[in-house]
C-alpha positions in Angstrom: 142.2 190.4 151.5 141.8 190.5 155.3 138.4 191.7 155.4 137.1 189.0 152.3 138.9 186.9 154.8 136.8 187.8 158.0 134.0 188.0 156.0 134.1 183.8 154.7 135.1 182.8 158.5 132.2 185.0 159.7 129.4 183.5 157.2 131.1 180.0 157.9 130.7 180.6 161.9 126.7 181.6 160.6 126.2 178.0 159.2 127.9 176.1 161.8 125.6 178.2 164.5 122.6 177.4 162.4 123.6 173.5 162.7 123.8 173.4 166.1 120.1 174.7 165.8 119.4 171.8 163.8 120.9 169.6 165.9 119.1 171.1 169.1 115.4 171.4 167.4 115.0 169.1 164.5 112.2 166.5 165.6 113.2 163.7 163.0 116.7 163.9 164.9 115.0 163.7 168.7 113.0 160.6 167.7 115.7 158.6 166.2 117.6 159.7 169.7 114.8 158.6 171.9 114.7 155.3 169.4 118.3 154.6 170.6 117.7 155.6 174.2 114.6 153.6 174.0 117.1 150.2 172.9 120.0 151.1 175.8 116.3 150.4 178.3 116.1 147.0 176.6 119.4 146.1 178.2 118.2 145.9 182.2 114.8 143.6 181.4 116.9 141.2 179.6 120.0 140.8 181.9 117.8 140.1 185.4 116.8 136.6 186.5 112.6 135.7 186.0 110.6 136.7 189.0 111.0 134.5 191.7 107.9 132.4 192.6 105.6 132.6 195.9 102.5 130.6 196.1 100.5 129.8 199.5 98.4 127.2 199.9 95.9 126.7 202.2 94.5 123.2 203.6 90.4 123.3 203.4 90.6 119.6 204.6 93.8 119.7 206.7 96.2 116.7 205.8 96.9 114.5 209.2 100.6 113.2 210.0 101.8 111.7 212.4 102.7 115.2 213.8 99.8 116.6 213.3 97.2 118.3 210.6 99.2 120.4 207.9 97.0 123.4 207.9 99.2 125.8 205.3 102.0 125.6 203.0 104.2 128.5 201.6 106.8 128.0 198.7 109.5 129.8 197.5 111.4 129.7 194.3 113.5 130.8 191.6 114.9 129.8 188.2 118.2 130.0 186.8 118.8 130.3 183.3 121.6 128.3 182.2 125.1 130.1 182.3 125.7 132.4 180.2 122.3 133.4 178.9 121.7 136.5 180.8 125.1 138.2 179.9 124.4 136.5 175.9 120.7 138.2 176.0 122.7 141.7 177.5 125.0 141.3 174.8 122.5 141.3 172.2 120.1 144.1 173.6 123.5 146.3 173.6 124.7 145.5 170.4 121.4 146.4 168.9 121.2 150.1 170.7 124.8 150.7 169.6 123.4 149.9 165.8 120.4 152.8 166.6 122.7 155.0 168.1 124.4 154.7 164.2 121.2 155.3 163.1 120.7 158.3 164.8 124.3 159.6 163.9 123.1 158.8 160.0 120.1 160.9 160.9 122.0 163.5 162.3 124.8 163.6 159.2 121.8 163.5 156.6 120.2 166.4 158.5 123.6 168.6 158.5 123.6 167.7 154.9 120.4 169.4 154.1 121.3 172.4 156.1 123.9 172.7 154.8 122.6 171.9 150.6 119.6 174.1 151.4 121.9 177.3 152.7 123.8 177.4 149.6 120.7 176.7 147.5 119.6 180.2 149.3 122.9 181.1 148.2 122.4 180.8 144.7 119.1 182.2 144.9 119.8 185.7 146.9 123.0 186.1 144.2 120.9 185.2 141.3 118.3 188.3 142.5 121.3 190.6 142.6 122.8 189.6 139.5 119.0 189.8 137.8 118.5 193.3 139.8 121.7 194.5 138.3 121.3 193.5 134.9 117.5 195.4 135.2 119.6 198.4 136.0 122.1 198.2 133.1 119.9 197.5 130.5 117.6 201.0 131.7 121.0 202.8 131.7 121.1 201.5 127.8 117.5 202.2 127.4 118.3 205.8 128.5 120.8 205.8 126.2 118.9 204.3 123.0 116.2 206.9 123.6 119.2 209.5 123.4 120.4 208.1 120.2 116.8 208.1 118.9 116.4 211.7 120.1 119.9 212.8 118.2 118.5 210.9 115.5 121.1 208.8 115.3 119.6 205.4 116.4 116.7 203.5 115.9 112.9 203.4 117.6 113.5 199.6 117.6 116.9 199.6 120.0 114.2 201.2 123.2 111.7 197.8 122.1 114.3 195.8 122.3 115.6 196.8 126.0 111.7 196.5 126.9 111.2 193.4 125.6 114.5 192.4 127.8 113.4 194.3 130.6 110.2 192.5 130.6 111.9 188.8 130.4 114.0 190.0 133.7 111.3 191.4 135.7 109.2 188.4 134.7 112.4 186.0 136.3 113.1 188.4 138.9 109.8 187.5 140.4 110.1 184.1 140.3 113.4 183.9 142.2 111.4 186.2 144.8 109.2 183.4 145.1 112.0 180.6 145.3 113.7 182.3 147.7 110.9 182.3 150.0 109.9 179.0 149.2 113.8 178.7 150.1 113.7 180.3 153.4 110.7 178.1 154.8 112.0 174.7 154.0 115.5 176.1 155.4 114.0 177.3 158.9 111.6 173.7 159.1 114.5 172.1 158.9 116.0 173.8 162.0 112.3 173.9 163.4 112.2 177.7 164.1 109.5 179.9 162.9 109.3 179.6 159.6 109.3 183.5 158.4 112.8 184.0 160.5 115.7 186.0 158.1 118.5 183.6 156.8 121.6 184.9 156.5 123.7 184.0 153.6 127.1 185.1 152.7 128.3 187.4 150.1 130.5 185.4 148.3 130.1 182.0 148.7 133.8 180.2 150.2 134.9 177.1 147.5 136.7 174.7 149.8 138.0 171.8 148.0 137.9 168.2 149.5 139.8 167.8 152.6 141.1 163.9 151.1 142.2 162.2 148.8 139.5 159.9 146.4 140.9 157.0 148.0 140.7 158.5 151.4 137.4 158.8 150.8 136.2 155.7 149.7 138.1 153.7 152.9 137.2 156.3 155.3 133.7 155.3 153.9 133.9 152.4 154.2 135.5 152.3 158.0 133.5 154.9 158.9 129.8 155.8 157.5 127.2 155.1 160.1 124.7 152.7 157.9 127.4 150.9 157.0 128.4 150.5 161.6 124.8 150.5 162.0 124.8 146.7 159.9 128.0 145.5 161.6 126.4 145.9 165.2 123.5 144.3 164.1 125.7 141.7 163.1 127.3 140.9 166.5 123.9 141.3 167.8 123.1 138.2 165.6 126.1 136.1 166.7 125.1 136.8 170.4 121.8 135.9 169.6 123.4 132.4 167.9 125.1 131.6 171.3 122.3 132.8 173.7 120.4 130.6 171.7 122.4 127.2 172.2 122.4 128.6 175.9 118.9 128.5 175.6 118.9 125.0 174.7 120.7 123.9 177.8 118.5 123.0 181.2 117.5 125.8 183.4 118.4 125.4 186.9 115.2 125.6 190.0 116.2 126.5 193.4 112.9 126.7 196.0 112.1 126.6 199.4 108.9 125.0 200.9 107.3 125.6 204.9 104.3 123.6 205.6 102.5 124.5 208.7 101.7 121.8 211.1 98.8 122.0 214.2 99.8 120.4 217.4 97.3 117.7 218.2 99.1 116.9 221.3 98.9 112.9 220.9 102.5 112.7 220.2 105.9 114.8 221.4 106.7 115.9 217.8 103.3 117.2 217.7 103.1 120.7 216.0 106.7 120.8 214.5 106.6 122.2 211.1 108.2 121.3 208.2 110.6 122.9 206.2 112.2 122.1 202.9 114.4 123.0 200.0 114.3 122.0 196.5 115.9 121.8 193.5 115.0 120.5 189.9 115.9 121.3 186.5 113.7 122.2 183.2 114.7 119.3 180.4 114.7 121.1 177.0 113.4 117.8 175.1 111.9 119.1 172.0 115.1 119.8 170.0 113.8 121.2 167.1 112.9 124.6 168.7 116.3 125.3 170.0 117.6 124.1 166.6 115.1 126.5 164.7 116.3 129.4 166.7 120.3 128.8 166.0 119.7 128.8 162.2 117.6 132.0 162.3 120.4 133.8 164.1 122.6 131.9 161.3 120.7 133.1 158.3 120.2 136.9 160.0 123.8 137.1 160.4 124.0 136.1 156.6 121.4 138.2 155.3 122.9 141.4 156.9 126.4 140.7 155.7 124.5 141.0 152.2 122.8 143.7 153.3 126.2 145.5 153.9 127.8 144.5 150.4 125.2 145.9 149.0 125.3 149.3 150.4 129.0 149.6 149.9 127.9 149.3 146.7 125.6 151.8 146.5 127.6 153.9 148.8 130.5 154.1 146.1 128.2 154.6 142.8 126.9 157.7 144.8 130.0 158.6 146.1 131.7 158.8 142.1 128.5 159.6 141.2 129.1 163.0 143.6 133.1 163.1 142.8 131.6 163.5 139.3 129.5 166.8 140.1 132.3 168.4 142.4 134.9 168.1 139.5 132.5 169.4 136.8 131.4 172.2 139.7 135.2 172.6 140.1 135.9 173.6 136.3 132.9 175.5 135.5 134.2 177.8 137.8 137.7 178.4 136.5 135.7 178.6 133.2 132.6 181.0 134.1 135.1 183.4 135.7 136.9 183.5 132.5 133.9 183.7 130.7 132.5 186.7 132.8 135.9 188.4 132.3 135.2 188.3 128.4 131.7 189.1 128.4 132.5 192.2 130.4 135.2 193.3 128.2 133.0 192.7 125.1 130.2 195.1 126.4 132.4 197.7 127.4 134.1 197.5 123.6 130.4 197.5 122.0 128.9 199.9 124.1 131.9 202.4 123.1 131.0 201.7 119.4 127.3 202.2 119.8 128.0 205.4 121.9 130.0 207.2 119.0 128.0 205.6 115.9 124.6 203.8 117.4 125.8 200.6 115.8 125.5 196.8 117.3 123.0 197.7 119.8 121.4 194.0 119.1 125.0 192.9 119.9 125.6 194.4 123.3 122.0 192.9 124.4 123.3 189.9 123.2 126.5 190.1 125.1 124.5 191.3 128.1 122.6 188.2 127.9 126.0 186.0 128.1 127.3 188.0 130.9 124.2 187.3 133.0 124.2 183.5 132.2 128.1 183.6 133.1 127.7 185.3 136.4 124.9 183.2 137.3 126.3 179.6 136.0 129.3 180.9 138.4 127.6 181.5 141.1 125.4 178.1 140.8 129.3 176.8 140.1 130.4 177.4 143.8 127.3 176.1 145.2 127.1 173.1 143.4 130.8 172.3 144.5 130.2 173.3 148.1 127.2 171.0 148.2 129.1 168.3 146.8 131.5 168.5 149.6 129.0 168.3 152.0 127.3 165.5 150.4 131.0 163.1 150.6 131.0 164.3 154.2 127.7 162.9 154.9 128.8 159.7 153.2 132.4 159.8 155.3 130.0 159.9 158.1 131.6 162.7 159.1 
């Protein structure tokens, strides 16, 4: 019991270290992180002031004053947004990288889901070549033991055709699980992007965890917590900052400046050569209305149009949910009822092998039989990954 034990922790520790590979090489996953690390840069160029303003001018026909010709001027100046803007246009650019770092933690979830559904895919496909190879072996061991019959003369040429013509259907399905689990093994190791012939190591008896909650745990830890669903609600609050940066926007912006104008000194008066320095203020009049206007209802109708966006994928998020609940219940009793099954089908060919060993009757019937007992053991096996995939598949939705 100890060592089954050791053995399910250890092939648990396997996945979780081929994850982290996922994680760590998967280039879907590094562009949706660059994505999100490419919105947190937005935040800087929106929250700073424009440029401030320096023009130099240069008299070709120098101006005369009283105090002499004005041979240069130099201005300085900068504009203020009204208050509140910057910190409203911050507000925004933040809101909307926290809604692609949700993205990326979708991306991430989704990814450990395929991991995860494609390792006990490989699973099902290594057991099913064991299961296959050990039926091949059986059914020579009965071959051997029709052609001793037939020998004795006390079976029939047609029992050794009949474990051919078996034999033949395995080998024949035996090389196409090969095949799959190659197929298998390359879409596993693109998914961690690591060479694509490396070995995968899969357990010998799959574990069968059950659901960690409760259906309705589920659905509101769903609905609290799966990322597409946080994704929408930061782009919501992006679009109510966006409302209010725009109403800002429809207030004056404030001008602050500095002028210097360069005077010669003509020496015809005492104040000759003084220059002349200035400030200045003025303000930008936002007059045409309808611009400001048009930019508050599209934040409106964005912040609408995402709040739909969101009913609808709680909706779809449940139908897939029960839609999965469905498949891990069904997984769930196919197993109680495939081990039972296998159980039978065992018994049953040790009964009918016993008969055909002392009077070479029912040989057609233990083929039969064998032909259960392989379906059995295989729908059990597909059983457990089925029910393990579901699990994984509500934990991508719990955004977990």
């Amino acid at each position: 019991m100890l060592l089954a034990l050791s053995s399910l922790l250890q092939a648990q520790d396997t996945l979780t270290r081929y994850l982290e590979t996922a994680a760590k090489n998967n280039p879907a996953l590094k562009a949706k992180f660059n994505e999100y690390q490419a919105a947190l840069e937005k935040v800087p160029q929106v929250g700073t002031l424009p440029d401030p303003q320096i023009t130099f001018g240069y008299f070709i026909l120098p101006v005369e004053t009283k105090t002499g010709p004005q041979r240069f001027k130099i201005s300085a100046s900068q504009m203020f947004p009204w208050f509140g803007t910057l910190g409203k246009s911050e507000d925004v650019a933040v809101n909307r990288a926290k809604a692609k770092y949700e993205l990326f933690e979708e991306a991430k979830s989704n990814l450990f889901f395929s991991v995860k559904a494609n390792y006990y895919k490989l699973y099902f496909l290594r057991k099913s070549i064991a299961i296959t190879q050990d039926n091949i072996r059986i059914l020579n061991t009965f071959k051997n033991l029709a052609l001793i019959k037939m020998e004795s003369g006390t079976g029939s040429g047609v029992d050794e055709l009949r474990v051919e013509m078996e034999l033949a259907d395995l080998e024949n399905t035996l090389a196409l699980l090969r095949d799959r689990w190659f197929a298998g093994v390359v879409s596993f190791n693109n998914l961690l992007n690591v060479d694509e012939t490396s070995p995968v190591e899969v357990p010998e008896t799959l574990w069968t965890d059950d659901l960690a909650f409760s259906k309705q745990a589920v659905l509101d830890s769903l609905k609290q917590n799966n990322n597409q669903l946080q994704s929408l609600d930061y782009l919501y609050k992006s679009y109510q900052d966006q409302e209010l940066k725009a109403k800002s926007q429809g207030a004056p912006n404030i001008l602050a400046g500095i002028d210097y104008i360069n005077v010669g000194n003509d020496g015809l008066t005492a104040q000759s050569g003084k220059d002349a320095l200035f400030v200045k203020v003025g303000i930008t009049i936002p007059l045409y209305r309808r611009k400001y206007d048009g930019m508050v209802k599209e934040a409106v109708l964005l912040q609408e149009a995402t709040q739909f966006k969101k009913e609808d994928k709680v909706n779809a998020l449940e139908t897939l949910f029960e839609n999965t609940y469905s498949q891990y219940s069904d997984a769930d009793r196919r197993l109680i009822l495939f081990r039972k099954q296998s159980d039978l089908a065992s018994k049953a060919i040790r009964i009918l092998q016993s008969d055909y060993a002392s009077n070479g009757k029912n040989f057609e019937e233990i083929l039969r039989m064998e032909r259960k007992l392989l379906k059995y053991s295989l729908e059990l096996e597909k059983a457990r990954s089925d029910k393990q995939a579901a699990v994984a598949f509500v934990t991508y939705l719990m955004g977990r």
